[in-house]
C-alpha positions in Angstrom: 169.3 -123.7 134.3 169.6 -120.4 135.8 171.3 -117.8 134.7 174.0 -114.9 135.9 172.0 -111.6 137.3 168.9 -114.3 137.6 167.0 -113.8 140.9 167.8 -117.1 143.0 164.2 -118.9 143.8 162.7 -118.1 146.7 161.3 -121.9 148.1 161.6 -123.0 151.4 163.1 -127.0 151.8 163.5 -129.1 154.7 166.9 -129.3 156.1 168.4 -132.1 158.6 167.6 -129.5 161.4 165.1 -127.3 160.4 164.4 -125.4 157.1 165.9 -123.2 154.5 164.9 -120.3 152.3 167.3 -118.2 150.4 165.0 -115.3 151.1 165.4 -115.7 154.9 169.2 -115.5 155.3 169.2 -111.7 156.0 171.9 -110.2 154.0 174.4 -112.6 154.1 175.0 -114.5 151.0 174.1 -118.0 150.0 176.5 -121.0 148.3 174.3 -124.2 147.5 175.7 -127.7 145.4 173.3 -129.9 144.0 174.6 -133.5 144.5 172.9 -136.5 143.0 172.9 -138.6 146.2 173.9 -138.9 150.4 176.7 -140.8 151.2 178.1 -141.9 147.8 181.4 -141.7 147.3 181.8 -138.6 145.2 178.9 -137.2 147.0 180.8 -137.0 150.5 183.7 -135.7 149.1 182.0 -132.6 148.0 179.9 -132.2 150.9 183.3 -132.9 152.9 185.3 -130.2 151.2 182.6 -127.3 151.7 182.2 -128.7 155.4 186.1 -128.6 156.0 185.7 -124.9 154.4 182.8 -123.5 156.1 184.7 -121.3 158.5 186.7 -119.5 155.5 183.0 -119.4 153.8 181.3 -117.9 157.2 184.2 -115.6 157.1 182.9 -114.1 153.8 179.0 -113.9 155.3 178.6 -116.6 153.4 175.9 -119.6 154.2 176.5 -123.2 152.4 174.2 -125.5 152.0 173.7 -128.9 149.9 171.1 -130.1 148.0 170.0 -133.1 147.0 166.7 -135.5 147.0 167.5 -137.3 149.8 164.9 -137.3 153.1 165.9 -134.8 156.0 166.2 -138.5 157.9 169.2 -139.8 155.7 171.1 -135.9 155.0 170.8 -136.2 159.1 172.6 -139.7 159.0 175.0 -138.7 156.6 176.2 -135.6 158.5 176.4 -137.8 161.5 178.4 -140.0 160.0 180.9 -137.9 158.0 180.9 -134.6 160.9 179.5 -132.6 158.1 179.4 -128.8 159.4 177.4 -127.5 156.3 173.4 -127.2 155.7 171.8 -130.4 154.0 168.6 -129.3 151.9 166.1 -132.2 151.6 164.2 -131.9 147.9 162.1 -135.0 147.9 160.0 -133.2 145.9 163.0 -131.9 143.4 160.9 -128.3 143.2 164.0 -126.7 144.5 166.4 -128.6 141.9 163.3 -127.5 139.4 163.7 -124.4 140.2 167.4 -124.2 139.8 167.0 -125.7 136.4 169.2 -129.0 137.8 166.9 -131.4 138.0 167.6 -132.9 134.6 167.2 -136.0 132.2 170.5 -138.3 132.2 171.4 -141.3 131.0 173.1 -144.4 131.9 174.3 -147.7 130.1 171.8 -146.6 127.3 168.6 -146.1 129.8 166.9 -142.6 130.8 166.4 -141.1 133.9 165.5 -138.2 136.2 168.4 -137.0 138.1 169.7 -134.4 139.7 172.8 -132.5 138.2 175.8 -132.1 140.0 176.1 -127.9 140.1 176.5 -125.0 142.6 175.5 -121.6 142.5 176.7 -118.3 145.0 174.0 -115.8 145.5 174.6 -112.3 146.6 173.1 -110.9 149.4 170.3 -109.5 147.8 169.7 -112.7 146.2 171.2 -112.6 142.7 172.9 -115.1 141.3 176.6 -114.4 140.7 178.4 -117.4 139.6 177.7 -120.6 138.4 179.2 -123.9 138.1 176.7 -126.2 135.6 179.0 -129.3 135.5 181.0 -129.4 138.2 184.4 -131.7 139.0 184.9 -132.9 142.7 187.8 -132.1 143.8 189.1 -128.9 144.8 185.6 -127.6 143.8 185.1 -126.3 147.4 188.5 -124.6 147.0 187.3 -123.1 143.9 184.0 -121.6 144.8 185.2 -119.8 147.6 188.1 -118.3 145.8 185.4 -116.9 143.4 182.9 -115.9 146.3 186.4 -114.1 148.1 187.0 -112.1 144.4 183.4 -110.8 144.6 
């Protein structure tokens, strides 16, 4: 995984609408969560709480956007469904999660798998990472990461 004072990877992923690069949001900084999986139930919790924040985030020049494997189709079906405000990267490659360092091995009732860990990162404007959350806890998580990127 990456670390604090690491330079945030430069990629470009598909989005629900269009694309995203961290090296193309001009100054302003960046929030992304890695989530395993559209429209599970802890999934859309997350990506509910950043949306119902996004105004407080914008407020800080802030851009927020979610992450997981999922096709640009489905991450555009699952902000339909839920009124999600916030970005939704489509990895389907995983190189972005690779590149994050959260595309990781877990496990499950005693068998192995690729998956992507839950995590979120802010990234300053001139695209260092700042803060990290590795393992990261649902609720009030949203709450939490904007607290931190307000302290900054």
């Amino acid at each position: 995984m990456l670390a604090i004072g690491d330079l945030a990877p430069t990629l470009s992923i598909p989005t629900d609408t269009d694309h995203f690069s961290i090296a193309e949001q001009g100054g302003k900084k960046v929030v992304v969560f890695f989530f395993p999986r559209a429209d599970t139930s802890g999934c859309t919790k997350e990506a509910q709480q950043f949306s119902a924040l996004e105004e407080e985030f914008a407020a800080e020049n802030a851009i927020v956007i979610g992450v997981s494997k999922d096709t640009a189709v489905k991450q555009a079906k699952f902000r339909a469904k839920y009124d999600l405000t916030c970005l939704l990267g489509a990895d389907n490659d995983t190189s972005f999660c690779e590149e994050f360092g959260v595309w990781v091995e877990k496990s499950m009732y005693g068998k192995t798998y690729m998956g992507i860990q839950r995590a979120s990162f802010i990234i300053d404007a001139e695209g260092r990472i700042v803060a990290i959350w590795p393992k990261v806890k649902v609720d009030g998580h949203a709450a939490e990461v904007l607290k931190r990127l307000k302290a900054l």
